[in-house]
C-alpha positions in Angstrom: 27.9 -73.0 16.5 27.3 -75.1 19.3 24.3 -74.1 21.2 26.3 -75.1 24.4 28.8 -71.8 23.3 25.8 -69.7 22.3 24.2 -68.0 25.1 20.4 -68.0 24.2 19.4 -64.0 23.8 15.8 -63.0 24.5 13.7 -61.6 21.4 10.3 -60.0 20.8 7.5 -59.9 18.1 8.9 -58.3 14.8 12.7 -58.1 16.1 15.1 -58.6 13.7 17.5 -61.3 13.8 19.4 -61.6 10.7 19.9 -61.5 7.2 17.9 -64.2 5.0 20.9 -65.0 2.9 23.2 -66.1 6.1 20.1 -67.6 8.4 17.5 -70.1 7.7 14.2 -69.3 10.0 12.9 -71.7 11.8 10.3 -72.4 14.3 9.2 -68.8 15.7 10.8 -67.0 12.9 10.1 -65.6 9.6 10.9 -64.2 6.3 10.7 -60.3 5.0 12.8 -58.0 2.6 15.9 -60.4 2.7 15.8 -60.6 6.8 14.6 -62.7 9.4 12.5 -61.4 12.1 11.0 -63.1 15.5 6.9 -63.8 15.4 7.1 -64.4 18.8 8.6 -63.8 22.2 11.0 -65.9 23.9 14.7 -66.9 23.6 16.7 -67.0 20.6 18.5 -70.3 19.7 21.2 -70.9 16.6 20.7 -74.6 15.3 23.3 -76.7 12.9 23.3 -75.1 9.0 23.0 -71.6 9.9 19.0 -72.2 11.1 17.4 -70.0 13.7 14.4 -70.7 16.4 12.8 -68.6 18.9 11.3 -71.1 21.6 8.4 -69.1 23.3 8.7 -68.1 26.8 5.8 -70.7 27.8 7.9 -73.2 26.3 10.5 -72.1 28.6 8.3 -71.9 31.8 9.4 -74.8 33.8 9.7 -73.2 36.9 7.2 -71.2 39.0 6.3 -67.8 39.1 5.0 -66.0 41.8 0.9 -65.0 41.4 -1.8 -63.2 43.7 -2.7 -66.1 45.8 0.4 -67.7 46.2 2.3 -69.1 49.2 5.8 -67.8 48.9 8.9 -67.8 51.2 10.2 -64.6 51.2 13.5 -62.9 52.4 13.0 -59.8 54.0 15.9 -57.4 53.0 14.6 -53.8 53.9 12.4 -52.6 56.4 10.5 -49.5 56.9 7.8 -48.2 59.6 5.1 -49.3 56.8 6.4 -52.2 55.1 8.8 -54.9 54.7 10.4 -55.1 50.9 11.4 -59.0 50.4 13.3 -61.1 47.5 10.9 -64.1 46.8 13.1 -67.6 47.2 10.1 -70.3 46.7 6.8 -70.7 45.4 4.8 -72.9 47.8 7.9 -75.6 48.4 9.9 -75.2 45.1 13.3 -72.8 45.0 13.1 -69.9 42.2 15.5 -69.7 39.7 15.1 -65.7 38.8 14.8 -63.3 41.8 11.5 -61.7 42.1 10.8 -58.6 44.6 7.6 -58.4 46.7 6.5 -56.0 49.1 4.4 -56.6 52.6 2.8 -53.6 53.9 2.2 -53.6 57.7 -1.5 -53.3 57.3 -1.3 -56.4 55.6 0.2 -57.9 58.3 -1.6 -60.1 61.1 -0.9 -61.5 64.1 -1.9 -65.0 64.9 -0.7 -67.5 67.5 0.9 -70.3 66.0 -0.5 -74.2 67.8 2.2 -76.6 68.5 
């Protein structure tokens, strides 16, 4: 299996992946009752001779992720008397890969003059 073909599936602690006798665990992976399980979470990924990974999800963390203090550019895509629900597109000047929702309440909202 190619792991271009393979589309990588995401796993969690203690699911189980496969038998022992047709898999070989690898890195983030181990061995119980004749099966192989996942020790961590993260994405699962099929190497040559029938060996099996699970690369952690910090491993796979090379893009940003929105967090309380943030600047994020935000498109608004419903609006209500109170607030303003938005799709997150950037985190401070770099483009997202995954959609992420936010929400903007009008009390949070303040009104400032910009210079030019």
């Amino acid at each position: 299996m190619a792991d271009e073909d393979v589309a990588m599936q995401a796993v969690a602690p203690g699911e189980p992946i496969g038998s022992a006798e047709d898999l070989l665990a690898g890195r983030g992976t181990y061995t119980d009752r004749g099966k192989v399980f996942a020790s961590l979470a993260g994405q699962l990924r099929y190497l040559e001779g029938s060996t099996v990974e699970v690369l952690s999800s910090q491993s796979l963390l090379s893009f940003p992720v929105p967090e309380v203090g943030a600047t994020v550019v935000a498109r608004v895509v419903r609006l209500s008397q109170d607030r303003a629900e938005c799709i997150i597109v950037a985190v401070g000047e770099t483009p997202l890969q995954e959609k992420f929702r936010g929400v903007v309440r009008k009390q949070d909202v303040r009104f400032f003059e910009a210079s030019s």
